[in-house]
C-alpha positions as CSV (number, residue, x, y, z in Angstrom):
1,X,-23.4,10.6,7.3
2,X,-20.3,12.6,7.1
3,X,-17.5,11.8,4.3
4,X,-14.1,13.0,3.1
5,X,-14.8,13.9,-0.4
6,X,-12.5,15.3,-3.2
7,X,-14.8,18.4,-4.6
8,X,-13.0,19.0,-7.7
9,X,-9.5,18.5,-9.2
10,X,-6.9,20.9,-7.6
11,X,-9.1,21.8,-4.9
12,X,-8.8,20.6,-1.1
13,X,-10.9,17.9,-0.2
14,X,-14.0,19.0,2.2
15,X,-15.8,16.7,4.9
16,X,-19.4,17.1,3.5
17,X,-22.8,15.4,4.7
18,X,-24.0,12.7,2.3
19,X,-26.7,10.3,2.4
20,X,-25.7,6.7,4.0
21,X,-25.7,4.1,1.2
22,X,-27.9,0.8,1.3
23,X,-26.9,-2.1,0.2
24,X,-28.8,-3.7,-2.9
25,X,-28.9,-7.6,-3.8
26,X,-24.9,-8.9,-3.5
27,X,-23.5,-5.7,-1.7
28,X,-22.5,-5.2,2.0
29,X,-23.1,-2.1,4.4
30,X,-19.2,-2.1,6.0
31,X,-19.0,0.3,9.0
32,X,-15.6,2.2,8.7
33,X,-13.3,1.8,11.9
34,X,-10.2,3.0,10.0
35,X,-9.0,4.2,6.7
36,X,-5.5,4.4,5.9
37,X,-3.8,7.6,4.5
38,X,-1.9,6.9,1.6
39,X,1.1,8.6,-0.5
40,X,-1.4,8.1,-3.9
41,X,-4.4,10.1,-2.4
42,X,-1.8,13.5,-2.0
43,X,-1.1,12.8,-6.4
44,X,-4.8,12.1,-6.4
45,X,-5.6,15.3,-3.9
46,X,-2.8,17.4,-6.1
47,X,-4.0,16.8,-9.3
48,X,-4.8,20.4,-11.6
49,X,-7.1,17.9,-14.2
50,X,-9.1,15.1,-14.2
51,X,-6.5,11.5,-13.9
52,X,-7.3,9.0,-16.6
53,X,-10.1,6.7,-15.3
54,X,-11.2,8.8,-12.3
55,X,-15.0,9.8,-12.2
56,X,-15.8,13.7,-11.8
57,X,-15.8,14.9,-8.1
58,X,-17.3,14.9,-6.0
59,X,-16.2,11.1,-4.7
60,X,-14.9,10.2,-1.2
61,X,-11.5,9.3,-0.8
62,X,-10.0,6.5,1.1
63,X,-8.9,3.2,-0.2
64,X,-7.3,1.4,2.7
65,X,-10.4,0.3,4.8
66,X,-11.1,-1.7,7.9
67,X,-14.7,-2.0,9.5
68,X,-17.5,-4.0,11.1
69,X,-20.2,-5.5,8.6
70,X,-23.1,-3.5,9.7
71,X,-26.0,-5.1,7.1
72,X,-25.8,-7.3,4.0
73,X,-27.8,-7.2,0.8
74,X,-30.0,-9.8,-0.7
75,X,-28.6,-13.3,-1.1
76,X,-25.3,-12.2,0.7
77,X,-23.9,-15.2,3.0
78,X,-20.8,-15.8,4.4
79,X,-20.6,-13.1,6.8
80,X,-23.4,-11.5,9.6
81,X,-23.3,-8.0,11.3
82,X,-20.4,-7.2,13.7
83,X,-17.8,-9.1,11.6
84,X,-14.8,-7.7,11.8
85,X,-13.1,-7.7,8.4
86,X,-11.0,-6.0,5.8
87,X,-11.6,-4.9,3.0
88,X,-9.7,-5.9,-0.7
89,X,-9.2,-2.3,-2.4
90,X,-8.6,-3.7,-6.0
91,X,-12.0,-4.1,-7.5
92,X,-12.3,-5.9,-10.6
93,X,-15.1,-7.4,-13.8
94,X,-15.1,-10.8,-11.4
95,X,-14.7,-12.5,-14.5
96,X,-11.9,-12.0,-16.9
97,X,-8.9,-14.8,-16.6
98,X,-7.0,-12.7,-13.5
99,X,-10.0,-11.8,-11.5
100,X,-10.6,-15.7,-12.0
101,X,-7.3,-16.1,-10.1
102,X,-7.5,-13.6,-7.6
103,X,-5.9,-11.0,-9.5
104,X,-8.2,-8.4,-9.2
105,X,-5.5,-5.8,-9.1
106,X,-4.9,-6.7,-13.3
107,X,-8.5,-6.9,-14.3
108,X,-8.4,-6.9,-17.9
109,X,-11.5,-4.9,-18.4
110,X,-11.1,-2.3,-15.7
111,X,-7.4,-2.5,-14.4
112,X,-8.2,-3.1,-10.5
113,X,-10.4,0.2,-10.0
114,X,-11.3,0.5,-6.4
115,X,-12.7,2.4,-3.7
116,X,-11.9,6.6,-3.4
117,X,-9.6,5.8,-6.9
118,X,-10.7,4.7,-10.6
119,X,-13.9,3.9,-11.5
120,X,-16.3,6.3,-9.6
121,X,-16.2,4.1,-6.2
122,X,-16.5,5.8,-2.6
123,X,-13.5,5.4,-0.9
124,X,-14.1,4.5,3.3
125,X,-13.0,8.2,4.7
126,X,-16.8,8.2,5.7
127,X,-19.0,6.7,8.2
128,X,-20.1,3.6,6.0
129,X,-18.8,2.0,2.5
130,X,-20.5,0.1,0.2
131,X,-18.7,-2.6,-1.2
132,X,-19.8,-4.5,-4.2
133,X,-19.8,-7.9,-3.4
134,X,-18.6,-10.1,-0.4
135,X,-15.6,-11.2,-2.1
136,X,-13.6,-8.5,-1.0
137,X,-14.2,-9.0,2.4
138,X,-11.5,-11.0,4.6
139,X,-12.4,-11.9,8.3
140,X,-9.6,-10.3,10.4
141,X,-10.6,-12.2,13.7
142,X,-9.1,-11.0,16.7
143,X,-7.6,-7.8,14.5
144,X,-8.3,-4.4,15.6
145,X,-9.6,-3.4,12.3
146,X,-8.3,0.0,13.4
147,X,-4.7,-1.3,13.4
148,X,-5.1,-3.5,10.5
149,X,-7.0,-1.0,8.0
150,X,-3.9,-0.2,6.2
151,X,-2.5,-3.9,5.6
152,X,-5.1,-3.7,2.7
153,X,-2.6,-1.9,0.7
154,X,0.7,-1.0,2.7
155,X,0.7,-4.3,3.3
156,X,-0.4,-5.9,0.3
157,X,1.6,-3.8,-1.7
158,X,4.8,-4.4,0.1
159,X,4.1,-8.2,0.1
160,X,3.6,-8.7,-3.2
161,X,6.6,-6.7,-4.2
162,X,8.8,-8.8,-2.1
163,X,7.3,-12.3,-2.8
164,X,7.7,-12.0,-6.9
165,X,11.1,-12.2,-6.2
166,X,11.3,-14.7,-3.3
167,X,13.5,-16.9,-5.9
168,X,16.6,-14.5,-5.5
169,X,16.3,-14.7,-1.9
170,X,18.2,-16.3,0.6
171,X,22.0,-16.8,2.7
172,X,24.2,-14.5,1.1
173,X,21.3,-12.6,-0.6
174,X,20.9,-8.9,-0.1
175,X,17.8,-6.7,-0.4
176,X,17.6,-3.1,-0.3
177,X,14.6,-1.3,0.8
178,X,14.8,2.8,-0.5
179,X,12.6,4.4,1.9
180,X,11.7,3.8,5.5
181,X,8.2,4.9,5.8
182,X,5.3,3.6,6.2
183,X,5.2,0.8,3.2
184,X,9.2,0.4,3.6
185,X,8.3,-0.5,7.2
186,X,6.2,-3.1,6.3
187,X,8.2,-4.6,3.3
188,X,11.4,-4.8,5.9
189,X,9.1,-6.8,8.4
190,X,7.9,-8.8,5.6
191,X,11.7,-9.2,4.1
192,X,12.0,-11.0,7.8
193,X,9.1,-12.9,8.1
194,X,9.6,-14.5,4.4
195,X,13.3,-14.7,4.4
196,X,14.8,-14.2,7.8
197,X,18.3,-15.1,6.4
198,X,18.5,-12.1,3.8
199,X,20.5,-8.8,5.1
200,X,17.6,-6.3,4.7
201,X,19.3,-2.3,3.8
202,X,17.1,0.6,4.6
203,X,18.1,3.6,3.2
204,X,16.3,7.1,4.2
205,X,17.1,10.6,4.7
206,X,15.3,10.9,8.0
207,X,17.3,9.5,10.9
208,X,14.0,8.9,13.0
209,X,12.8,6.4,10.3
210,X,16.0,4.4,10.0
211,X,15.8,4.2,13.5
212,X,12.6,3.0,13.4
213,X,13.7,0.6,10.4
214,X,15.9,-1.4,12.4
215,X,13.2,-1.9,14.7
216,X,11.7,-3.1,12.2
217,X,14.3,-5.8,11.3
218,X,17.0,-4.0,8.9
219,X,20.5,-5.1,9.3
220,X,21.4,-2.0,8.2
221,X,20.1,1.6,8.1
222,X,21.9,3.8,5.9
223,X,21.5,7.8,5.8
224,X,21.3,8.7,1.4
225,X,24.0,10.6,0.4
226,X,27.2,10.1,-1.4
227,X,28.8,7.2,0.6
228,X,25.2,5.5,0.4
229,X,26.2,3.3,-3.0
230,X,29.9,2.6,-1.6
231,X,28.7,1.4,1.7
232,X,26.1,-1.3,-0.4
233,X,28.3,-2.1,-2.5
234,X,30.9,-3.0,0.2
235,X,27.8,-5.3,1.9
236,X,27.7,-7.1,-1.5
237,X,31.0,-7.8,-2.3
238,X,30.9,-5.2,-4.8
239,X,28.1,-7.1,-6.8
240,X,25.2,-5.1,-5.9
241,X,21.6,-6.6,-4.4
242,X,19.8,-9.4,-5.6
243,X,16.5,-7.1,-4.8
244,X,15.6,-3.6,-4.5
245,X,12.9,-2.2,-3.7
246,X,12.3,1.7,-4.7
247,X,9.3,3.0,-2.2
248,X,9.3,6.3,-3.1
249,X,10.2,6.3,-7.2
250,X,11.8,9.7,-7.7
251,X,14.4,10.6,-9.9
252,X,17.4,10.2,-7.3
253,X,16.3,7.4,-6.1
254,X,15.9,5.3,-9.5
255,X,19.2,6.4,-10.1
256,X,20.2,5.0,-6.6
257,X,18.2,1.5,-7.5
258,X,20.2,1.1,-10.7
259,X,23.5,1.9,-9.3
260,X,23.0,-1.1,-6.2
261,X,20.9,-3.8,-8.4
262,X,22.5,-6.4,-9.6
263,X,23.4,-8.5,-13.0
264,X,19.9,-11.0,-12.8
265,X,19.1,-9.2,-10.2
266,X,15.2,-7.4,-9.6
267,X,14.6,-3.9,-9.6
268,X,11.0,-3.2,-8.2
269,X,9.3,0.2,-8.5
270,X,6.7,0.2,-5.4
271,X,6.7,4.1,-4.9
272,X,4.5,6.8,-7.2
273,X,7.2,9.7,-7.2
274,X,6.8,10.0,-10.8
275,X,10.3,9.8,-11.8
276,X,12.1,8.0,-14.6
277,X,14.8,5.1,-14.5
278,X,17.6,6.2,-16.6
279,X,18.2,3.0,-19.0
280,X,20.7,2.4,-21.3
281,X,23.2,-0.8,-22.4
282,X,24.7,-1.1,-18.9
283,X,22.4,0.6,-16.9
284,X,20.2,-1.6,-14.7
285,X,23.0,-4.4,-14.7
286,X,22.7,-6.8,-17.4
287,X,19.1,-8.8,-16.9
288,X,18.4,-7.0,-14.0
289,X,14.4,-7.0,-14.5
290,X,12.7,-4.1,-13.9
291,X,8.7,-4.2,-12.6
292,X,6.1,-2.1,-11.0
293,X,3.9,-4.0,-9.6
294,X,0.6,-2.8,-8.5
295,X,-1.2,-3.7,-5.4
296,X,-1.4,-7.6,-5.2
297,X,-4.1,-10.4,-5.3
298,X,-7.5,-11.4,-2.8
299,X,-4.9,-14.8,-2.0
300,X,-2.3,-12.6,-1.2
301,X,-4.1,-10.3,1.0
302,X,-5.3,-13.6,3.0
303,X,-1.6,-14.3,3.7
304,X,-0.9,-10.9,4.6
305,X,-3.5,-11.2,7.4
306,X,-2.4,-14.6,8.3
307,X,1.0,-12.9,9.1
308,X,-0.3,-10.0,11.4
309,X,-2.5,-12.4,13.0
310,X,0.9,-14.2,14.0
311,X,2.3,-11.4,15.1
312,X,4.9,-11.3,12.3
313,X,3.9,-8.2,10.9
314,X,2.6,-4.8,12.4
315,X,1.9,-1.2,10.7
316,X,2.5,1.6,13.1
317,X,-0.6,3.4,13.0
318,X,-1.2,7.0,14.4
319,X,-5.2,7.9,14.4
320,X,-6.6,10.8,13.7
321,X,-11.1,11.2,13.7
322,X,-12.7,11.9,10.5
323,X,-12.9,16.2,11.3
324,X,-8.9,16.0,11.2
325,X,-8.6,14.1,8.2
326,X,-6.9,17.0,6.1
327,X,-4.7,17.8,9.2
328,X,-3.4,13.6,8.7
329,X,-2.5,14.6,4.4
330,X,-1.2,17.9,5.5
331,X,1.6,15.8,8.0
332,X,1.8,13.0,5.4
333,X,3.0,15.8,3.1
334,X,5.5,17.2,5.3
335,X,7.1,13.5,5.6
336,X,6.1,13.8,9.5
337,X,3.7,10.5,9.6
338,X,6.6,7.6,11.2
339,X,4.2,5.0,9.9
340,X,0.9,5.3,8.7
341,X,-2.2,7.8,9.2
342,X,-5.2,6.3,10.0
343,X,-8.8,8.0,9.8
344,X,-11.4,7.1,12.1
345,X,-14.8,7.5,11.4
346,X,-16.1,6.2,14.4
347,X,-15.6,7.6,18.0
C-alpha cells in the first residue's frame, strides 16, 4: 500500500510503498477515508532533530483519521467490516488511573502517544491503519467519515478546551477565540452549541476567516491590530473575558490573551506556536488560571460526535487524494486552508 511517511527529521515527507499491516489478536484493519492535516504535523515535518518521544523515521504521518473497519483481529467484537467509525488519536497503557477514566490523552506511563506522533505508531495518511485495540473506535453512523475525520482532534481539542471552563460561562459572559481557522472554527461552533447565550469574539488577521467566523456563530469578528484590545475591552465593560482561548500560541498573541482575560477568569493555550506568556504580579489578571490542555478524553470524543450528528457542529473540509498530500502542508503553511485539509486515501 502507499503511505505518507516522514523519512528523516528536516527532510520532506515522501509517499513510499509499504507492506499493508494485519491485524493480530485485539487489533483492527481500519481502511482510511480521510486524514486530517494538522498545524502539529508542519512542527513535526519542520523539525532539524529527533522530538522527545518520537521513534526514528521512517513513520507515517497522520493523526486525525476516519475510515471503514475493513477486518478485525482475534477476539475483537463490537464492530464488523464496513463500519463506519472514527478513530480516538490519544493512545494510552489502558490501565493507569486516567486511561481508567477515559483519559487517554494523560496516560501516566506514556502521555497519550498516538498514531503518526509519539511512540512509533503509523499515523492514517496511508491506505490502512492499524489500531491497537477497539477502544478507540467510535461508530459515526450516518457520518461521512470523510467529513468527520478531523473531529478526532480539531474537534476534540476545541471541545475540551471550551468545556473545562463551562462554569464561567453564561448571560453576560464573554469568550474570546484568537484565531479563526480551522480549530477556532470549530471551538466558535462549539462556544454555540454549549452556551448559546455567551458573546463569542473571533479575532484574526485574515478577513476571509472572520468572515467565515461569523458563519460560524461569532458575535463579533475582529481584525488584530492596535484597536483589537480597546474594542474587547469596550464588549466587557472594561473587565476583560471570562474565557480565552489562544489557537495559535505565539508570542503576540499570548500577549493579546493576557491583556483581554480577566481577574478569575481562564486563559487556555490550545495552539502550538511555541511562544511564551509574559507573567508577572499583574499580568494574567489576578487568578486568571492559565492551562494547556491537550487533546481530550474517549467520553469526550463520543459527545463531540453526538453533536455533529445533530447537526450542531461541522468542520469545513477541503480534500485532497493521498499523491497531493505535501501540496495540502505546503497551503496549510501558507495559512491558505479556510478550514481543514483532508487526505484521502481512497478514490
Amino acid at each position: 500500500m502507499q503511505a505518507f511517511q516522514l523519512v528523516g527529521w528536516g527532510q520532506p515527507p515522501e509517499l513510499r510503498e509499504v507492506p499493508t499491516p494485519v491485524p493480530g489478536p485485539g487489533q483492527v484493519l481500519v481502511k482510511v477515508a480521510g486524514a486530517g492535516a494538522c498545524h502539529s504535523d508542519l512542527h513535526i515535518m519542520q523539525a532539524p532533530a529527533p522530538l522527545p518521544g518520537f521513534t526514528h523515521p521512517p513513520f507515517t504521518l497522520g493523526h486525525e483519521n476516519a475510515g471503514w473497519v475493513e477486518r478485525l483481529g482475534p477476539g475483537v467484537t463490537g464492530f464488523a467490516p464496513g463500519d463506519p467509525v472514527i478513530v480516538y488519536g490519544s493512545w494510552g497503557c489502558g490501565v493507569c488511573a486516567n486511561c481508567r477514566q477515559g483519559r487517554e490523552n494523560y496516560c501516566q506511563d506514556l502521555s497519550g502517544q498516538g498514531p503518526g506522533l509519539e511512540g512509533g505508531h503509523d499515523g492514517g495518511m496511508a491506505e490502512y491503519l492499524l489500531v491497537p485495540a477497539a477502544r478507540y473506535l467510535i461508530a459515526l453512523g450516518t457520518l461521512d467519515p470523510r467529513q468527520a475525520a478531523p473531529l478526532s482532534d480539531a474537534g476534540l481539542t476545541s471541545y475540551h478546551a471550551v468545556k473545562r471552563s463551562l462554569h464561567l460561562l453564561g448571560p453576560g459572559a464573554t469568550a474570546v477565540v484568537i484565531g479563526a481557522g480551522g480549530l477556532g472554527q470549530m471551538t466558535i461552533q462549539i462556544l454555540r452549541a454549549l452556551s448559546a447565550v455567551t458573546t463569542v469574539v473571533a479575532v484574526d488577521t485574515d478577513v476571509g476567516k472572520l468572515e467565515t467566523a461569523k458563519r460560524m456563530g461569532a458575535d463579533e469578528a475582529l481584525l488584530s491590530g492596535d484597536e483589537t484590545i480597546a474594542r474587547i475591552k469596550d464588549i466587557t465593560v472594561q473587565q476583560g473575558a471570562q474565557l480565552v482561548l489562544d489557537m495559535v500560541g505565539i508570542d503576540p498573541t499570548l500577549r493579546m490573551a493576557a491583556q483581554v482575560a480577566r481577574t478569575l477568569g481562564h486563559l487556555t493555550i490550545v495552539g502550538l506556536g511555541g511562544g511564551a506568556l509574559p507573567v508577572n504580579f499583574s499580568s494574567p489578571p489576578h487568578e486568571c488560571s492559565v492551562a494547556s490542555p491537550y487533546w481530550g478524553s474517549l467520553p469526550e470524543l463520543m459527545e463531540v460526535i453526538t453533536l455533529a450528528q445533530q447537526d450542531k457542529i461541522k468542520m469545513l473540509v477541503e480534500h485532497f487524494p493521498l499523491q497531493r498530500a505535501g501540496e495540502a502542508y505546503q497551503l496549510l503553511h501558507e495559512g491558505k486552508i479556510q478550514g481543514r485539509a483532508v487526505i484521502t486515501p481512497v478514490a
